[in-house]
N, C-alpha and C positions, 0 to 999 in steps of 0.2 A: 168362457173357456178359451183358452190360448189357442188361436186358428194354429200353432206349430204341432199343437197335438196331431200324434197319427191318428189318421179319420179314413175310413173307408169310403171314396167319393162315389155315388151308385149311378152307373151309367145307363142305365135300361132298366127295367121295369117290365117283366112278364102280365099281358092283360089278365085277366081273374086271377092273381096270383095272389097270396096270403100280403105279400108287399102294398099289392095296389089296395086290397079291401085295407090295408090300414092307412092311406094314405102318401104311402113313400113313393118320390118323382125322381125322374134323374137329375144329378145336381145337389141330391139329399147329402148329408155327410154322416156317416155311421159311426160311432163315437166307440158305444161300448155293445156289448152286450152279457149280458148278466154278473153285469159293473166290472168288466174286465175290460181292458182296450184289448181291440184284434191289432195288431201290425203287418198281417198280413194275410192269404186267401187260407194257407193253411192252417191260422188259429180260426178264421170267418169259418171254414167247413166243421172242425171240429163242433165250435158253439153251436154250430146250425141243427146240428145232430141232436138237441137236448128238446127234451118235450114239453120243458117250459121254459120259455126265452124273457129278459125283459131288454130292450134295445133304448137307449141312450141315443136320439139323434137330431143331430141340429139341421133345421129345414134352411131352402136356399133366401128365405127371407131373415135368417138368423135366429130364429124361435127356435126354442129344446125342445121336443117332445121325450114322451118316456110311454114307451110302448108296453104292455102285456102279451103274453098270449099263450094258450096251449093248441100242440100239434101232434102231430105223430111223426115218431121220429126219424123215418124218409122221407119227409116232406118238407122240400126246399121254401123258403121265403120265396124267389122268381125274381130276384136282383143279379145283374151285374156289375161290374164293376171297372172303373178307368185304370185300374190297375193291379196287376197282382201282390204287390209290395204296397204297403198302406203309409208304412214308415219312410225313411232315408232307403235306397238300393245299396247296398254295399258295392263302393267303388272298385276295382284293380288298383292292388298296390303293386305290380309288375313295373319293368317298363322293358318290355317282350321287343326283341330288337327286330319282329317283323309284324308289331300292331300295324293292323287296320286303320287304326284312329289315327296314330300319328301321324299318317299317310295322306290324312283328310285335306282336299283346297282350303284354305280360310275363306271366312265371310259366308258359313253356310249355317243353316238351322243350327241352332243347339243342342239338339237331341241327335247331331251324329256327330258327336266331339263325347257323349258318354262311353267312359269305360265301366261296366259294370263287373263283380265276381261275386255275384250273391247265389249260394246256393239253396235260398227258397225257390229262385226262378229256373235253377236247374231240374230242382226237382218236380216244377208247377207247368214250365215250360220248353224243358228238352236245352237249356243255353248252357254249354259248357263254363265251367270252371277251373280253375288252376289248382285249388287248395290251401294256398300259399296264404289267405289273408281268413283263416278259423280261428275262430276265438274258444275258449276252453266250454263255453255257454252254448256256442255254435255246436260244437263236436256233442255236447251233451244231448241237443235236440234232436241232432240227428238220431242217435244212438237211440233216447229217449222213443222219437216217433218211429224208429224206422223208415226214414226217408229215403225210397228208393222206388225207381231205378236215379243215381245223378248220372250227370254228363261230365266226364271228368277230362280236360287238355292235358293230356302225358308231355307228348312234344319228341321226348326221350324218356329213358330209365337212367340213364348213368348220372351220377351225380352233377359231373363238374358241367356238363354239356348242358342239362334242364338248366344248371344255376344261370347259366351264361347266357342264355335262350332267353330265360324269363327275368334276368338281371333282378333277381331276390335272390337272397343270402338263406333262404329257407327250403329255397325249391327244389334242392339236390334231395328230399326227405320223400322223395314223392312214392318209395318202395313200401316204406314203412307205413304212410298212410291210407294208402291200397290196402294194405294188409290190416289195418284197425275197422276199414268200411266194412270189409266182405267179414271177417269176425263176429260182427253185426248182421251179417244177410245180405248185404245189401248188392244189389245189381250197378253193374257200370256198364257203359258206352263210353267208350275212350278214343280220341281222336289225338293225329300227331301230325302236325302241320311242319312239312317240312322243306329245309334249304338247303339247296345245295352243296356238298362240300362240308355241311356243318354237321347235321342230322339224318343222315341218307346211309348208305354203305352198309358198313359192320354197325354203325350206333341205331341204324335202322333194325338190322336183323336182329340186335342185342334187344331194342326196345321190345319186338313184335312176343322174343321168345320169354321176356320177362312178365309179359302181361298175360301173355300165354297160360302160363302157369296158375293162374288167377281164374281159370275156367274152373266150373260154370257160373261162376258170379258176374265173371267179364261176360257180356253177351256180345256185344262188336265192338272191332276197332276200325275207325277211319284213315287215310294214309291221303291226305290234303296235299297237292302242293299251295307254295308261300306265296300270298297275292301281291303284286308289287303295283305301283304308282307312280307318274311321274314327282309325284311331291317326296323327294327324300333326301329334300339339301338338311347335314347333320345329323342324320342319319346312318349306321351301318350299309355298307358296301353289302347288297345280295344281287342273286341273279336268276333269274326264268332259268327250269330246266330245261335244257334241250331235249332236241328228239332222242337222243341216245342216254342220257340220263334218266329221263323218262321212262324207256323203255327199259331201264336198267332195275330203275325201283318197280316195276312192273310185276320182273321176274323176281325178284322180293319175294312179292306176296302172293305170286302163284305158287312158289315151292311152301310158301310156310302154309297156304290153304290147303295144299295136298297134303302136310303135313298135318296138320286140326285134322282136316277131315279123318283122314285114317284113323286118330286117335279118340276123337271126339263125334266125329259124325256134324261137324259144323266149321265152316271156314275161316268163322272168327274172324279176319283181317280182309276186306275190300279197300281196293283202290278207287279214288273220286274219279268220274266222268275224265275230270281235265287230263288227266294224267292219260287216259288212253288214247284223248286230243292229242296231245302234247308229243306220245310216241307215234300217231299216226297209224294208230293198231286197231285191228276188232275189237269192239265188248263182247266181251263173253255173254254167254242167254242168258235172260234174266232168273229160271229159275239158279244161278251160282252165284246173285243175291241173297237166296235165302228170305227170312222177313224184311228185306228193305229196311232196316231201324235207323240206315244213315243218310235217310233220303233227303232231308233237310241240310245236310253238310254236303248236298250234289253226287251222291255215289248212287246209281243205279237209276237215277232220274231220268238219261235220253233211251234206255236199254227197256224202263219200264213205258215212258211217252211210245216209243217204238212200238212195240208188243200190243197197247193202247189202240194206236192208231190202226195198225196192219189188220188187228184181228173187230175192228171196228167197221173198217173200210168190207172187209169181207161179206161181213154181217149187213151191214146197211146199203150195199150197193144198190141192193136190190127194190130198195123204196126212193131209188134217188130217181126226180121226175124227170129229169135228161134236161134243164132248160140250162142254158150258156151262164156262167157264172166267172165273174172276175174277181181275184184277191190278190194280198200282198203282206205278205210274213214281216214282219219284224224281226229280226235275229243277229245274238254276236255273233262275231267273228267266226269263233270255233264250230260252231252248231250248222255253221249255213252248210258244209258239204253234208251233214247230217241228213237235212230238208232236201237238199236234192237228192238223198236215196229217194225220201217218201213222195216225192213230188214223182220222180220217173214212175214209181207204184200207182200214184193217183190217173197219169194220165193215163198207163195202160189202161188202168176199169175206170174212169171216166174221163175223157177226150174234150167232153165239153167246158170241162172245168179248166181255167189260167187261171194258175197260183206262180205268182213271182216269189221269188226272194229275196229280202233287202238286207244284206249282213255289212254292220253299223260299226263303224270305227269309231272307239270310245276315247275320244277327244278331252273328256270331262276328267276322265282320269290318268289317262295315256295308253296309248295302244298297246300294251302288254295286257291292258286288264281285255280279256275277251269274253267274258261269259253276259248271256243275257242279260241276268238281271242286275246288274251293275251299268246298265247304260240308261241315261239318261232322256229328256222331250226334247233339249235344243240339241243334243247329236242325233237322232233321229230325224227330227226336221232337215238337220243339214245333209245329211244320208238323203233323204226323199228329193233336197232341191238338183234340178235336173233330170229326175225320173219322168217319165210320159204315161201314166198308168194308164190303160182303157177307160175311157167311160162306164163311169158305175166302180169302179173298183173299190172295193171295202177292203182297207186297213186293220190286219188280223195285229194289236199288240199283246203280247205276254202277259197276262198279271204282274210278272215278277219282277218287271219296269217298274211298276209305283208301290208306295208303301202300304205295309199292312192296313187297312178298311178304310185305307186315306187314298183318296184319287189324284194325289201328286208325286210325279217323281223326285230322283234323289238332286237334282239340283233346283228345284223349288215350285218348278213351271206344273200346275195344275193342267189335271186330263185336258179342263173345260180348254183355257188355253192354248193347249197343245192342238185339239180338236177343230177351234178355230182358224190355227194356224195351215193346219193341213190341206183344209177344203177337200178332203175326203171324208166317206163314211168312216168312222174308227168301229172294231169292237172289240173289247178287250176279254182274251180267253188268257183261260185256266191254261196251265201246264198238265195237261191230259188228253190223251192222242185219242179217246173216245170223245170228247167235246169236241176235239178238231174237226174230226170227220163228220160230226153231225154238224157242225159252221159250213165246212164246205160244202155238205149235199144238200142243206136249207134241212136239215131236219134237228133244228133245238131241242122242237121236243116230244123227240122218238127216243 
């Protein structure tokens, strides 16, 4: 059989699981099952649902097997998988005049030069889409499964502004396509990443009140600002919002949240973290969150870490054993005055505890880019060289530094590496102000 065939590659293996008692290792290749190819996790779940399966799968020595079996039919096989998409990823046909990608240094991995706009993985896994590249087979599955909630990139509503945003000749349709999903049922999460001078102002308010309308199918919108890099020779001219810009699209979205609310009983439209960085404002509490559904896109993230921490610290103080403890934050730029609220909190209710903060100029990408998790192990290194940290100090990093269940950062330098280079203890936490607190008072696991 043709290795091009889509094959589901099985990465794990549940112990006693129906998988293991038949034999399947990770490295297996899942071909069919009940002689149908899967292409992807959402045909893998449907089949999985049948009470008799027969699996088609070539082992990692090359041999077919052909599997039997009866189950019941909540009862998963105990595999997973290297990937959600089994086939091709459907690529971006955009060429969005404020990608990410394009932005990218050369000479780096490969898998961050992918543009993707597959809307299985919106629906499988939260990753926005444009719309713009459905095929009529596409629109049919959807419709077909009811695939929802997706994650759909507005950007705008107005025609000539989205076309010109996402540089396709299709994109201006994006009213009409809103209105064919929710027809269907279907739930959205809508975000609009915006610039400047382009997508802000009246095409901001135009946008918010357009998708508006689209309640209760819309459940949230996010209002992103545009990440810029220094890599943008040929490129479109943009620019960092200011403070006053910032604080401008701000008031945005707090008149259109009082407006939702009143009408709806729900805010519908949050502003990302950066943006209240950026104006140099309060966050509002976190319960004017709501469900948090745009936490992944940075909206409510330092307001929820906060809330985390404070009411963690409160709770735990009282099991912390008082012995002298040293540490040292990693953090962008934006976040560091953040940690010095919680750090003035920490030493009032423990004194014994130093906690530095080291906020990292990101070099790798240029110093506009300021958020945590875009910094990388060699600007961090370079951040620490010259630091005198106390003896014993442990090196608190972010998760959000390295890649997903991969312990290397975004310019290639493994933890192990990075670790080495330090000669400090490292330990890498979660983004969760209840893990922090238990790192700092020694209690992991309280």
């Amino acid at each position: 059989m043709c290795r091009n065939t889509p094959a589901a590659i099985i990465a794990s293996v549940a112990p006693g699981s129906l998988a293991a008692e038949c034999g399947l290792e990770a490295g297996d290749r899942l071909l069919k099952i009940n002689g149908q190819a899967v292409t992807d996790l959402i045909d893998y779940q449907l089949a999985e649902s049948n009470e008799q399966l027969s699996l088609t799968v070539e082992k990692k020595d090359g041999k077919y097997w052909e599997i039997e079996m009866e189950k019941d039919p909540e009862q998963g096989l105990g595999v997973t998988f290297t990937s959600a998409v089994f086939d091709r990823i459907k690529p971006c046909c955009n060429q969005c005049v404020f990608c990410f990608v394009d932005q990218m240094p050369p000479g780096q991995r490969s898998t961050l030069y992918i543009k993707d706009d597959d809307y299985r993985l919106s629906f499988l896994q939260g990753s926005y889409i444009t719309l713009t590249n459905l095929s009529a087979a596409d629109w049919q599955r959807i419709q077909q499964l009811r695939l929802s909630p997706l994650y759909i990139s507005v950007h705008a509503t107005d025609p000539e502004v989205r076309q010109m945003l996402l540089g396709h000749k299709r994109a201006g349709n994006i009213l009409a396509e809103l209105e064919r999903l929710t027809s269907w049922g279907c739930q959205i999460h809508a975000q609009a990443v915006l610039c400047p001078g382009i997508n802000d102002g009246r095409i901001l308010e135009k946008t918010i009140a357009d998708l508006g309308n689209f309640w209760p199918n819309l459940q949230s919108l996010a209002i992103v600002p545009v990440g810029l890099t220094k890599y943008r020779a040929k490129l479109p001219v943009l620019c960092k919002f200011s403070p006053e810009e910032a604080a401008a699209v701000l008031r945005t979205v707090h008149r259109a949240q009082s407006g939702f609310y009143a009408r709806h009983g729900s805010r519908l439209v949050f502003a990302a973290d950066e943006f209240y960085l950026q104006a140099k404002e309060d966050f509002p509490p976190l319960a004017v969150y709501e469900d948090l559904f745009q936490l992944e896109n940075g909206v409510g993230l330092w307001p929820l870490f906060k809330t985390q921490f404070e009411e963690a610290l409160k709770t735990l103080r009282s099991k912390y054993d008082g012995q002298p403890r040293s540490f040292m934050v990693v953090t962008g730029v934006d976040a560091a005055r953040l940690w010095e609220e919680l750090h003035s909190q920490l030493k009032r209710e423990t004194p014994a505890i130093d906690l530095r903060i080291l906020p990292v100029t990101n070099r790798f990408f240029g110093s506009e880019v300021t958020v945590t998790g875009l910094l990388t192990g060699r600007d961090i290194l370079a951040a620490l060289h010259g630091t005198q940290p106390a003896a014993g100090t442990c090196l608190l990093l972010p998760q959000v530094c390295l890649r997903q269940e991969e312990a290397v950062f975004l310019d290639g330098l493994t933890l192990d590496q990075f670790c080495a280079a330090t000669h400090l203890p490292v330990r890498v936490v979660k983004i969760d102000g209840a893990e922090a607190v238990r790192t700092l008072l020694g209690l992991e696991e309280a």
